[in-house]
Kinemage of the C-alpha trace (Angstrom):
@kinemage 1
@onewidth
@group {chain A} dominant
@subgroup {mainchain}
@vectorlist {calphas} color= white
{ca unk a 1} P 10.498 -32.975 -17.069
{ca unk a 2} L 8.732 -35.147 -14.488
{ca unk a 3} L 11.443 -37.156 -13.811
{ca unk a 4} L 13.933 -34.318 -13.546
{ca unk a 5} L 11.306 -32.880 -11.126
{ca unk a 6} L 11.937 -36.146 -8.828
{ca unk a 7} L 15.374 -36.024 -9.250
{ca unk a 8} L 15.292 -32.199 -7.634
{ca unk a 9} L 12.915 -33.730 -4.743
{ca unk a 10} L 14.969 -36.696 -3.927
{ca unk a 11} L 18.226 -34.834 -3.768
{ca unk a 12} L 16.953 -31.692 -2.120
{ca unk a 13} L 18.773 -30.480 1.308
{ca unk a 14} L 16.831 -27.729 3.075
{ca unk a 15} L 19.787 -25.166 4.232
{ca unk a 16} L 18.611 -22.484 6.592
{ca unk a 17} L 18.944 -19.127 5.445
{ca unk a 18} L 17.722 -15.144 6.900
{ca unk a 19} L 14.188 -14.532 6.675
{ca unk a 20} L 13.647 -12.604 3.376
{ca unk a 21} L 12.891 -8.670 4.325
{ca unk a 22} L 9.543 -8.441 2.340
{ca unk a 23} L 6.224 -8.514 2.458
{ca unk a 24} L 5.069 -12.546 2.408
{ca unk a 25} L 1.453 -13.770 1.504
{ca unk a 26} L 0.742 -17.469 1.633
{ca unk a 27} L -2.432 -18.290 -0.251
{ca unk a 28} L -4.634 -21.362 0.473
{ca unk a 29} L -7.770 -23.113 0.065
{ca unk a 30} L -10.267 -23.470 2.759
{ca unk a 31} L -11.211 -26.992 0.985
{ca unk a 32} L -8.259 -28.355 0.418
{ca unk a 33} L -7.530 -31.914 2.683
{ca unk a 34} L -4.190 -31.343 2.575
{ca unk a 35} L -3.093 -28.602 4.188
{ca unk a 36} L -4.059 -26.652 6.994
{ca unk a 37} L -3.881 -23.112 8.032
{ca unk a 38} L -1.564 -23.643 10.905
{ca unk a 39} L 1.126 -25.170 7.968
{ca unk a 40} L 0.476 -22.307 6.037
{ca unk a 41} L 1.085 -19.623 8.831
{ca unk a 42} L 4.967 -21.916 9.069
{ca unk a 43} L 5.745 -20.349 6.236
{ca unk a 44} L 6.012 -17.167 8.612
{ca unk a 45} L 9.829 -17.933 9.717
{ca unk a 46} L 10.438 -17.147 6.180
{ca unk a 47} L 9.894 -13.477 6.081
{ca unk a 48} L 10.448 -10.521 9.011
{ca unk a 49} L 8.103 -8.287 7.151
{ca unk a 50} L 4.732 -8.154 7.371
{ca unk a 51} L 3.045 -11.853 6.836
{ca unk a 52} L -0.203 -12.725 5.835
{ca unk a 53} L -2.520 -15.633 5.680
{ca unk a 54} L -5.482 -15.704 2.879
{ca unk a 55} L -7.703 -18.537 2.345
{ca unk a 56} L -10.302 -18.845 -0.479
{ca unk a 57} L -13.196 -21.006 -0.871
{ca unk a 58} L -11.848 -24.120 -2.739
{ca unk a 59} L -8.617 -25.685 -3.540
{ca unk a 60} L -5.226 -24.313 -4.114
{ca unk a 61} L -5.553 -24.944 -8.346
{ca unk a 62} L -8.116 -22.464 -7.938
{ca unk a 63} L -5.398 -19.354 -8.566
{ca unk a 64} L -4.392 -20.946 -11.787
{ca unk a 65} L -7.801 -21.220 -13.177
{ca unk a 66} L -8.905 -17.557 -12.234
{ca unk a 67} L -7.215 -14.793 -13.797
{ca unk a 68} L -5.908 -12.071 -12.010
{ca unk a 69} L -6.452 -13.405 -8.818
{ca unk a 70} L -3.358 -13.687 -6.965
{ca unk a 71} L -2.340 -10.004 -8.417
{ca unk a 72} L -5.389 -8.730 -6.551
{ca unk a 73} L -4.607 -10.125 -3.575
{ca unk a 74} L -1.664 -9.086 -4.171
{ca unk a 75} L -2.755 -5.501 -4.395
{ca unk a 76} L -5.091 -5.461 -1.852
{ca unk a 77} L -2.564 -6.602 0.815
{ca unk a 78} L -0.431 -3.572 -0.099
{ca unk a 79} L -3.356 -1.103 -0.256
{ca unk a 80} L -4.164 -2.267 3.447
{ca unk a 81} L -1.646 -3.120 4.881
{ca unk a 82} L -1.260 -7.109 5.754
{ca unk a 83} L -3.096 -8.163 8.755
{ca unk a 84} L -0.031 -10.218 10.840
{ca unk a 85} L -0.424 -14.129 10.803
């Protein structure tokens, strides 16, 4: 699997395609070295709906060790409406 997984990154060719028309939320972690929240808000040229930046305390593993979290935010987003990035 790992090598098949560096296959797909070595051969990989972005190709620029329309924004997708829905909601986007790009989760993050406040802790994390490695990426800031100016890379995250890039991700906005992907969507022309409503766009959203969330950062938690911690790393990005974090939403694979809690349950349920990325649902809720989810959720909540729809329930109020996504702030703009």
């Amino acid at each position: 699997m790992l090598r098949a997984d560096f296959a797909t990154s070595e051969t990989y060719r972005y190709e620029p395609l329309p924004p997708l028309s829905c909601p986007l939320t790009v989760l993050g972690g406040i802790s994390d070295p490695t990426t800031t929240r100016d890379e995250l808000r890039a991700w906005a040229v992907h969507a022309s709906d409503r766009k959203t930046v969330r950062m938690f305390d911690g790393r990005p593993l974090l939403y694979s060790f809690v349950p349920g979290l990325r649902a809720a935010t989810r959720r909540r987003d729809r329930r109020r409406g996504a702030a703009r990035i």
